[in-house]
Legacy VTK file of the C-alpha trace (Angstrom):
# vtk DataFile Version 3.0
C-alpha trace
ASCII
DATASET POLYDATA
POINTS 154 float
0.953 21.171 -1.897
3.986 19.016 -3.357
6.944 18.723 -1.113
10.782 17.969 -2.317
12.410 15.660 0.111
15.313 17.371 1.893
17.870 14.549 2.824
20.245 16.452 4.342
18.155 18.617 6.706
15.848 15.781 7.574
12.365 17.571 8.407
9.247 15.821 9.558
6.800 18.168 7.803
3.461 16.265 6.874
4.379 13.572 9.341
3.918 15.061 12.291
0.612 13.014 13.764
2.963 9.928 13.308
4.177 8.612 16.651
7.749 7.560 15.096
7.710 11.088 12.925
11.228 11.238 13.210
11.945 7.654 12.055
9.289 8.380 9.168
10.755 11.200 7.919
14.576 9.304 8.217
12.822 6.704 6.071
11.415 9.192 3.984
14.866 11.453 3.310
16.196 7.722 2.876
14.359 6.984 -0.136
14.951 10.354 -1.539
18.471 10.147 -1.106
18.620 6.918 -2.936
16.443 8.309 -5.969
18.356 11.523 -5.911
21.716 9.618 -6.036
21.126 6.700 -8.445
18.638 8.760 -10.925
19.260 11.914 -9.930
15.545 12.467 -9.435
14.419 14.868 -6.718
11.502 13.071 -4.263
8.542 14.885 -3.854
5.583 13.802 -1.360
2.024 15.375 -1.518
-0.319 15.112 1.036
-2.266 11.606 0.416
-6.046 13.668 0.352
-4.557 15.299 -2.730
-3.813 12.850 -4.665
-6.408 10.141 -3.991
-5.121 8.664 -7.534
-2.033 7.748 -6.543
-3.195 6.106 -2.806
-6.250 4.336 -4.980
-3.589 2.398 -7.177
-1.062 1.223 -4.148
-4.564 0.324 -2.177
-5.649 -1.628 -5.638
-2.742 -3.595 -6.424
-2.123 -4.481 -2.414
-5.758 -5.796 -2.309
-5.813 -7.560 -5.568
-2.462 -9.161 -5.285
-2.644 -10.004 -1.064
-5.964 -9.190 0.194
-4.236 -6.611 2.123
-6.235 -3.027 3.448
-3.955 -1.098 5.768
-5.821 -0.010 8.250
-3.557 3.342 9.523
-3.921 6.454 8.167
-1.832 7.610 4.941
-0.460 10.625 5.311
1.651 11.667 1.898
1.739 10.255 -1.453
4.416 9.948 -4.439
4.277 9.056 -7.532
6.926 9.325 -10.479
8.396 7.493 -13.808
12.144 7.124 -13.608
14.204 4.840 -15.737
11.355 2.732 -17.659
9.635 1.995 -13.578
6.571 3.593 -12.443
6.972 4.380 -8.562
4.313 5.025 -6.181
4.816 5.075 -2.422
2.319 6.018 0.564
3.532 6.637 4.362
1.508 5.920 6.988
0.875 7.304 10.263
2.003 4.242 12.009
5.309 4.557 10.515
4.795 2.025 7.305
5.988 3.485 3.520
4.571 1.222 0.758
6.293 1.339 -2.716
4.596 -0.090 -5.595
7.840 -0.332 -8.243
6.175 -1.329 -11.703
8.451 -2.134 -14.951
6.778 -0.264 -17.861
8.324 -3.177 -19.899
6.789 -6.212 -20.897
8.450 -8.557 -18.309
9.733 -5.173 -16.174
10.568 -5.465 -12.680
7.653 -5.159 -10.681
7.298 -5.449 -6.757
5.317 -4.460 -3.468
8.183 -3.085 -1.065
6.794 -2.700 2.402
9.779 -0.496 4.871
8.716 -0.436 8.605
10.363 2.549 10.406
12.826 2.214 13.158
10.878 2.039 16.302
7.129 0.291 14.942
5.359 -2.737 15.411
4.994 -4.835 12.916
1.213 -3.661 11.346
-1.325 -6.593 12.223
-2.020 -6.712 8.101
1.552 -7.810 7.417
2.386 -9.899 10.483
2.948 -13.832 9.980
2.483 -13.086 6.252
5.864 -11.451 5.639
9.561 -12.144 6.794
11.160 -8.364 7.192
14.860 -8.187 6.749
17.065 -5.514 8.774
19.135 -2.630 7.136
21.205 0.083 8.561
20.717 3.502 7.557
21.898 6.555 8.489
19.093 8.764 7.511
16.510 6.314 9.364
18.072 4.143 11.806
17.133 0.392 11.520
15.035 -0.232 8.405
12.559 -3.362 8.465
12.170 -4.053 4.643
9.483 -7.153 2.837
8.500 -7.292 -0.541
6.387 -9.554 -2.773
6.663 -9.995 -6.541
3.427 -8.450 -8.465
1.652 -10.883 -10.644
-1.445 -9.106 -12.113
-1.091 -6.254 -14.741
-2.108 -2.463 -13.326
LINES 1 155
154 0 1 2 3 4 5 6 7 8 9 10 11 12 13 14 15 16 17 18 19 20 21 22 23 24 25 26 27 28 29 30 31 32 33 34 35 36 37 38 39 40 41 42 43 44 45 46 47 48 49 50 51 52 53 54 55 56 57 58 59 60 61 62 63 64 65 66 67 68 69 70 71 72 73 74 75 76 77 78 79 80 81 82 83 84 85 86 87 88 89 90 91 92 93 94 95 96 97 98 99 100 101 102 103 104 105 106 107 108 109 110 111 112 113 114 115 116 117 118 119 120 121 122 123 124 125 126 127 128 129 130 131 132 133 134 135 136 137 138 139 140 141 142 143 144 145 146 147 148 149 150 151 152 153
């Protein structure tokens, strides 16, 4: 069942089995925040079993591009169009969100963002192939954030 992102009563519903559920759902209000403020989209998260679709695609593009499997559970799914991008994001049980941002434009934007939550080890997929930069956030605490530049088409 679909869930709108509440970013101002931050709620850890669906990420409960997480052991940084609290810093996951930060993250989580965090990116609907920003979507909510800049698009004025509302974020809504499904559980990842029902919407294998959208989980199949991020898991396609991160293996194609990278080689990359993530090996912790996913535990909600998103996917949307806003503004000429296709968006797709997964959180994980560990505490990882991966966004797949894809320009629907010939020579669009399009990028893997990886955001660690406040509190997580670096996954053992990611480590020594990515540099993560720090953010502040209110919602989330300290933000980890990597990305790499999609070359394929999907």
């Amino acid at each position: 069942m679909p869930y709108t992102v509440d970013f101002k009563n931050v709620s850890t519903a669906g990420l409960e089995s997480s052991p940084v559920a609290g810093a996951l759902a930060g993250l989580r209000a965090n990116e609907a925040r920003y979507y909510k403020n800049k698009y004025d989209h509302d974020f809504t998260v499904t559980p990842a079993q029902d919407d294998p679709a959208t989980l199949d695609y991020i898991s396609h593009i991160l293996s194609a591009e990278r080689n990359i499997v993530i090996s912790s559970r996913p535990l909600e799914v998103s996917s949307f169009e806003v503004d000429g991008l296709r968006m797709a994001y997964v959180f994980y049980e560990s505490g990882l969100s991966v966004n797949v941002m894809y320009g629907l434009d010939d020579g669009g934007k399009r990028a893997v963002g990886f955001k660690l939550s406040d509190g997580m080890d670096i996954p053992e997929e990611l480590a020594g192939s990515f540099k993560f930069a720090r953010q502040k956030s209110k919602l989330a605490g300290t933000i980890r954030g990597s990305y790499f530049v999609i070359k394929g088409e999907y």
